[in-house]
C-alpha positions in Angstrom: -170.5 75.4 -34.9 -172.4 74.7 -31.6 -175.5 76.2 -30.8 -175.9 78.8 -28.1 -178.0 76.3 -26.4 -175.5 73.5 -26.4 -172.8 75.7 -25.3 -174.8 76.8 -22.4 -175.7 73.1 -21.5 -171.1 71.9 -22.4 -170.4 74.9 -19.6 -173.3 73.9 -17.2 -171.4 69.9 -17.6 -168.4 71.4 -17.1 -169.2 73.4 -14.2 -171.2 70.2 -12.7 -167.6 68.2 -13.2 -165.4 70.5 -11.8 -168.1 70.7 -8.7 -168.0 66.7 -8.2 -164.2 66.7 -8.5 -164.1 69.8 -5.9 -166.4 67.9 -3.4 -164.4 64.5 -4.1 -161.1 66.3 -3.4 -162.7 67.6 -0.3 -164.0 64.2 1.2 -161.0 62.6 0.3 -159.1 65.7 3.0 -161.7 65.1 5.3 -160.8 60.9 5.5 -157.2 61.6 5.6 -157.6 63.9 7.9 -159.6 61.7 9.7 -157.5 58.8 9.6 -154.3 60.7 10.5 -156.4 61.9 13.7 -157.2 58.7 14.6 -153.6 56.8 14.4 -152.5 60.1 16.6 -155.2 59.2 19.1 -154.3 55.7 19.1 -150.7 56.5 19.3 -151.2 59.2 22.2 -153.7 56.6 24.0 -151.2 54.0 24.0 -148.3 56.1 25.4 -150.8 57.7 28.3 -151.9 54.1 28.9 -148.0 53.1 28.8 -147.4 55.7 31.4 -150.0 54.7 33.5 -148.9 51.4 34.2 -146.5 50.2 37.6 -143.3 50.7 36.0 -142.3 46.5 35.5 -138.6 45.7 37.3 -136.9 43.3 35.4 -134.6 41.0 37.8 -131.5 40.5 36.2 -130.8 36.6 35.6 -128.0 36.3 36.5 -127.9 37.9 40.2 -131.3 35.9 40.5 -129.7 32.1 39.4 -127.2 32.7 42.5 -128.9 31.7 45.6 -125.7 33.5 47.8 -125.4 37.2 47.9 -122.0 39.0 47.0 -119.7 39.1 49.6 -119.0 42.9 50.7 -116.2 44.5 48.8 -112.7 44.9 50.6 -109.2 45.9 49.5 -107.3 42.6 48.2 -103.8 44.6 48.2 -100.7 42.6 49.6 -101.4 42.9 53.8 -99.1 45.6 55.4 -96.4 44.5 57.7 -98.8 44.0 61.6 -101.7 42.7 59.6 -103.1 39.3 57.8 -104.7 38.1 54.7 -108.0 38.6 56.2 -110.8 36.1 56.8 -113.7 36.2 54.2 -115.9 38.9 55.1 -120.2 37.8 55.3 -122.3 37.4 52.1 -125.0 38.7 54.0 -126.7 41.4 55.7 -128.9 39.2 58.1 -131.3 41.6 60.3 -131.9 41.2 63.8 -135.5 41.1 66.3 -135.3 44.4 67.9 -133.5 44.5 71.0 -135.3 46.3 73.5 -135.7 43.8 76.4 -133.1 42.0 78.4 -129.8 43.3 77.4 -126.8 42.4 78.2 -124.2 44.1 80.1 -120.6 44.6 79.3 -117.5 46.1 80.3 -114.8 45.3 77.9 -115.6 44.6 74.1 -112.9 42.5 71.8 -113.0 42.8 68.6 -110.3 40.4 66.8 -109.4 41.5 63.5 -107.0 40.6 61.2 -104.8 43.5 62.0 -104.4 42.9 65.5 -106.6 43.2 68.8 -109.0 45.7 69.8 -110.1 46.3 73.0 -113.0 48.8 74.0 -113.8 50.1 77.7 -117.3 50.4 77.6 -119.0 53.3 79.0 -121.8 53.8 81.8 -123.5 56.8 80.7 -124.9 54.7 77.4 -126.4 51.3 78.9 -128.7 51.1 76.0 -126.0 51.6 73.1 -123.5 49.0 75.3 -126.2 46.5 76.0 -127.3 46.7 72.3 -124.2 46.1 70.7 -123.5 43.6 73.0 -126.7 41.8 72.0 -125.9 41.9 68.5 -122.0 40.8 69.3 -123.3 37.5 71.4 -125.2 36.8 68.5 -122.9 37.1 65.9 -123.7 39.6 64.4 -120.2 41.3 63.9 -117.8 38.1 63.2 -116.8 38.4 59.5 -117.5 41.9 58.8 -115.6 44.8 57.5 -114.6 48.1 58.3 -115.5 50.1 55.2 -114.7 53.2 56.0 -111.3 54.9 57.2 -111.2 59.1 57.0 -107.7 60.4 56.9 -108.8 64.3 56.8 -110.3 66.5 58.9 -111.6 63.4 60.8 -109.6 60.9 61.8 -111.7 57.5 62.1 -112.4 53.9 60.9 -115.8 53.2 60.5 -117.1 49.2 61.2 -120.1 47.2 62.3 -122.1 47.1 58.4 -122.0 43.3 57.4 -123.0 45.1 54.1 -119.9 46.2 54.0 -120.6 49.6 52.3 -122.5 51.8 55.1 -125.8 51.1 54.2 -126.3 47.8 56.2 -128.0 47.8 59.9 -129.5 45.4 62.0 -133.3 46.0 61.2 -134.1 48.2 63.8 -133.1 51.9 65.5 -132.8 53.2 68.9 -131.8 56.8 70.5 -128.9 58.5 71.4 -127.8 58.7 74.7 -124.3 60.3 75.8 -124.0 62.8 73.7 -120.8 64.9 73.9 -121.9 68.6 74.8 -121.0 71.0 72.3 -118.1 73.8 72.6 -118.7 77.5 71.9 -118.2 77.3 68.3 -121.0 74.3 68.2 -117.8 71.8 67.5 -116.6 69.0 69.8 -113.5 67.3 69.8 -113.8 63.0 70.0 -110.8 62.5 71.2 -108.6 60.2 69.8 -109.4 56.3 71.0 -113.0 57.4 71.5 -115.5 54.7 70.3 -119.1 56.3 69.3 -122.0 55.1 67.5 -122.5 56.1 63.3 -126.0 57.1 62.6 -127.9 59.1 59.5 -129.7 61.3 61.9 -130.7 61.8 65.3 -132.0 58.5 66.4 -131.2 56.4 64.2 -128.3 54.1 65.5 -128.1 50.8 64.4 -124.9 48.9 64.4 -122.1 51.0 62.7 -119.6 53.0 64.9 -116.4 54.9 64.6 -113.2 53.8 66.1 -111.2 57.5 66.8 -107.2 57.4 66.2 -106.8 61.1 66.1 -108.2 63.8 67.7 -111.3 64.8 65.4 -113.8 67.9 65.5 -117.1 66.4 65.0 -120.9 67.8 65.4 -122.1 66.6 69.4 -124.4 64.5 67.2 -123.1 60.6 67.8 -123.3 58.2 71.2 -120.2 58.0 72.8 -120.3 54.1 74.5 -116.2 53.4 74.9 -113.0 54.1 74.7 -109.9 52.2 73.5 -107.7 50.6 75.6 -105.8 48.4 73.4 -105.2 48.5 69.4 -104.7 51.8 68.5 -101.3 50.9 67.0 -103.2 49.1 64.7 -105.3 52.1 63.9 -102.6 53.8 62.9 -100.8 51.1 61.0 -104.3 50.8 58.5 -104.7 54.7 58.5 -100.6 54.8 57.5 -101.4 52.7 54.6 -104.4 55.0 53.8 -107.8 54.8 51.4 -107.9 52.3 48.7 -108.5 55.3 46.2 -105.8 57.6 46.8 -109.0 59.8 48.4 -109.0 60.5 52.0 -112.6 59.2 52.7 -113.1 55.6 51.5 -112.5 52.0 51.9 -109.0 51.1 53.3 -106.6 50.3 51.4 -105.4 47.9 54.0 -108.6 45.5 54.9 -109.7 45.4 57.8 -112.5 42.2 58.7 -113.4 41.6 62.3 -113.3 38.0 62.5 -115.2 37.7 66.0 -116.6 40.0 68.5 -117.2 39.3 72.3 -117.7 41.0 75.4 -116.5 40.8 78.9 -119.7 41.5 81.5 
């Protein structure tokens, strides 16, 4: 039977064990602890570091093996009786040198489209819009373009002039209105029907889209009036009969429409 004295001395062991095993248990917390704080860090660094890079845009190969641009989207139904297959509409939404200095004058604008004729009286009271346009006409600018937008509610106009072909194409540069209609008592003004005026996305900012009007239409005093129609309203009607190319009444026509030249008269 063991001494007192070696009993003492087998629990003071014991003790001394369970003490080493305690602080070994301990450290081996303390590393995984330790290493589990450092993978978060890491991972936590990396995203933070992630985020603050320039977000990368990745070209997508095949749009960037074409060297042409997409040609603007028009309706390919069967033409309505008074109007052609049209011509193929521009690949391209080539921006012009601003026009500011030596503009032209016109009087009469043509704009031959596959539907038939249209002929615009141009108005005195916006040289700068008329002269503008006119620049951009003698240059090209219009020939093989779309009208993208017809409105058959509410409003009642075919909107043209966007070699995009999808209202957000423009010549490369802005200028002001001029002409404005004044406003009736209710802050409304009617454009009466063959009233041509200028399409903008706020005040001053008129490039080369305008409206042709086929039917009375209350609109904001808020675009340049610069002609009126004096031949081809027919033909407005004929593309607004056959309305939008969605069934909606705000879209792309469901009869094309592609000016195939523009000129002017001076």
């Amino acid at each position: 039977m063991p001494s007192k004295r070696e009993r003492e001395l087998a629990r003071a062991k014991f003790a001394r064990q369970q003490e080493r095993r305690a602080q070994r248990r301990t450290r081996n917390r303390f590393i995984t602890v330790a290493v589990l704080g450092f993978l978060f860090i890491g991972v936590v660094g990396f995203a933070v570091y992630q985020n603050s890079q320039p977000e990368q845009i990745i070209a997508d190969p095949a749009a960037s093996s074409s060297s042409e641009p997409a040609p603007a989207t028009i309706s390919t139904n069967a033409p309505i009786p008074g109007c052609e297959e049209p011509a193929v509409v521009r690949a391209d939404n080539i921006t012009y040198g601003n026009a500011t200095t030596d503009l032209p004058t016109a009087s009469e604008f043509s704009l031959e489209t596959n539907c038939g004729l249209i002929k615009i009286a141009t108005d005195a009271k916006a040289p700068t819009t008329v002269g503008t346009l006119a620049w951009l006409a003698n240059s090209g600018y219009f020939n093989n373009t779309s009208c993208h937008r017809l409105t058959t509610q509410g409003i009642f106009v075919l909107q043209c002039g966007d070699p995009a072909g999808d209202g957000t194409g423009g010549p490369g540069f802005s200028f002001a209105d001029e002409n404005l209609p004044v406003a009736g008592a209710d802050g409304n003004f009617i454009y009466p029907r063959g009233t041509v005026a200028m399409a903008n996305s706020g005040p001053n900012t008129n490039g080369s889209q305008f409206f042709l009007v086929y039917q009375d239409s209350p609109l904001p005093p808020n675009y340049s009036v610069w002609g009126s129609i004096t031949q081809g309203l027919d033909a407005l009607d004929n593309v607004a009969s056959a309305g939008v190319l969605d069934g909606s009444t705000d879209g792309l026509p469901s009869q094309a429409v592609v000016i195939s030249k523009a000129s002017t008269t001076p």
